[in-house]
C-alpha positions in Angstrom: 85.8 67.8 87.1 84.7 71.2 88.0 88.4 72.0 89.2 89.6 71.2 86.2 87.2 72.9 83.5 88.4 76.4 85.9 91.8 75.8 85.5 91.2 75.1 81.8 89.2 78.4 81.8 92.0 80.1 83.2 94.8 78.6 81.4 92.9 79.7 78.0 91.3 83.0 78.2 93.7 84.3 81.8 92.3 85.1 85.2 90.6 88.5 84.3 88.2 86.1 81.9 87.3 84.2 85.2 86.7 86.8 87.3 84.3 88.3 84.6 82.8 84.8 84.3 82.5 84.5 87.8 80.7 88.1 87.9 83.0 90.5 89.5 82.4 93.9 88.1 85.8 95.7 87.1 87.3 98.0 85.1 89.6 99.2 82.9 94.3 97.7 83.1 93.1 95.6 86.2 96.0 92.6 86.9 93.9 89.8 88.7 96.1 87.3 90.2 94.1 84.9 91.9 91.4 82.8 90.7 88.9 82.5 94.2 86.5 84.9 94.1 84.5 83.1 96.6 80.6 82.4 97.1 79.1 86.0 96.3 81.5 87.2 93.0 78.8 89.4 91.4 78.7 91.5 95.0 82.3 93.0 94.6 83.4 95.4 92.0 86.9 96.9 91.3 87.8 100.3 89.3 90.3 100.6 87.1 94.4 99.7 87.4 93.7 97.3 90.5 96.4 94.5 91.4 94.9 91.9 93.2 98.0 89.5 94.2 97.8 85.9 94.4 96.3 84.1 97.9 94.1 87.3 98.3 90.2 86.4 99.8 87.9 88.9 99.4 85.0 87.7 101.6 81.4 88.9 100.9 79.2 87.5 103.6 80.0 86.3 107.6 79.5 82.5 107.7 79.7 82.5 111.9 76.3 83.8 111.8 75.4 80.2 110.4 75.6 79.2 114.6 72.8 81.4 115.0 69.0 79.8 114.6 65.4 81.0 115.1 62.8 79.3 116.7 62.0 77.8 113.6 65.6 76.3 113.3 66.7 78.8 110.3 70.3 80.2 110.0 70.9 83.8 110.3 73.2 85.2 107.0 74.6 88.7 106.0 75.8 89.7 103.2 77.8 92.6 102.1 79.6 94.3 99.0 83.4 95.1 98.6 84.4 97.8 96.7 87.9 98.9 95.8 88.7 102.1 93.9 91.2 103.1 91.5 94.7 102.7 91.4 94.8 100.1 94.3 97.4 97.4 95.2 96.3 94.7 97.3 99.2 92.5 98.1 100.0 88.3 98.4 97.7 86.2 100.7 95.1 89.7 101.8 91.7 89.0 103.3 89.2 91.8 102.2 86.2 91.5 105.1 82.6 92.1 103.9 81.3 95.5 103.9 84.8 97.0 103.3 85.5 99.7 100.9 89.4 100.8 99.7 89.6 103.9 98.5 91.6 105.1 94.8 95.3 105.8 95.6 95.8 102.9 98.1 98.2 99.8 98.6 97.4 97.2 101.4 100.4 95.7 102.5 101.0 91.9 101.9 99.0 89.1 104.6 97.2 91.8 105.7 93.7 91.5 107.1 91.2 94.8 106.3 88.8 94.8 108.8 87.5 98.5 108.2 87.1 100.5 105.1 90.6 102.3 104.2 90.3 106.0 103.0 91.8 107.0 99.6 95.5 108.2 99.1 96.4 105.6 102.1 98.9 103.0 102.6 98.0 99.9 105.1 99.4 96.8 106.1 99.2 94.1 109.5 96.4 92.0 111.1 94.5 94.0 111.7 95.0 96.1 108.8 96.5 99.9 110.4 97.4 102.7 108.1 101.0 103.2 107.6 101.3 106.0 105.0 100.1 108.2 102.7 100.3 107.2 99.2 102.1 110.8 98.5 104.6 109.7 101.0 105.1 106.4 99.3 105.3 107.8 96.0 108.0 110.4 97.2 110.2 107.2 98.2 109.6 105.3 95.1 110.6 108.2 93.1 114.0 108.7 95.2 115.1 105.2 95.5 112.9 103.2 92.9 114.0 102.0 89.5 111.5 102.1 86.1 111.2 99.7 83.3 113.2 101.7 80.8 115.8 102.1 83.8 115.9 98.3 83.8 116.1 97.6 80.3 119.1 99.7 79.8 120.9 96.6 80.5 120.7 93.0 80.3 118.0 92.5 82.8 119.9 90.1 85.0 122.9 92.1 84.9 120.8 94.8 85.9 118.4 93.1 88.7 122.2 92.0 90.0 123.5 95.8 90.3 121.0 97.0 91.9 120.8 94.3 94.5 124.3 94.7 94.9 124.5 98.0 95.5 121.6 98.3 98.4 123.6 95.2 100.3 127.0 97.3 100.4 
């Protein structure tokens, strides 16, 4: 029942609602494409014009210390806050460890895992996560060899996709 009353949440009011419901803190043109925000919600927080891909896990506390036990038989926990800054891209099926921050200006390349906090302006990817770029390099390349919307719609859109595919294969 639960399952459904979230996907019923989400198919009404759209994932940004849930995350909000759920208690992440974020700001302003954030695209949140996933709907698990695991166990601790209210202990990450986002800034403004984050992507947040689908499959991405952003993990606020280390479960393995569950194993450990004091005399009294008591489980050992930590928790920790994730914060990501502005202008970030965090790409399909990421894991986000606790304690990490991502700084404004930065992508993190698709199924990668960030282990350590990434400086702004920075571009990483792999498991573990290792910094690839800069995000001025990346944007130089986008720029060069990168299409925008109104260069899309200047066409039918298929036609379009289909040209420009075309043309990087030859």
């Amino acid at each position: 029942m639960k399952l459904f009353l979230k996907i019923l949440y989400v198919l009404l009011k759209g994932n940004n609602a849930w995350a909000r419901k759920c208690g992440v803190i974020f700001g302003k043109n954030c695209s949140l494409l996933t709907t698990n925000w695991g166990t601790e919600p209210f202990l990450i927080t986002l800034g403004d014009n984050v992507t947040i891909t689908s499959g991405v896990r952003i993990l606020t506390h280390d479960g393995s210390l569950r194993l450990i036990k004091d005399n009294n038989g008591n489980r050992f926990y930590k928790y920790q806050k994730v914060i990501i800054g502005n202008n970030v891209f965090v790409g399909i099926n990421s894991v986000i460890m606790p304690g990490v921050s991502i700084g404004s200006n930065s992508i993190v390349g698709a199924h990668s895992v960030v282990t350590k906090s990434i400086p702004p302006n920075s571009i990483y990817a792999g498991n573990p996560a290792r910094k690839v770029s800069s995000f001025d390099a990346f944007q130089e390349k986008a720029k060069a060899n990168f299409y925008t919307i109104p260069d899309l719609n200047s066409k039918n859109y298929k036609d379009k996709i289909l040209e420009i595919v075309n043309n990087h294969e030859s």
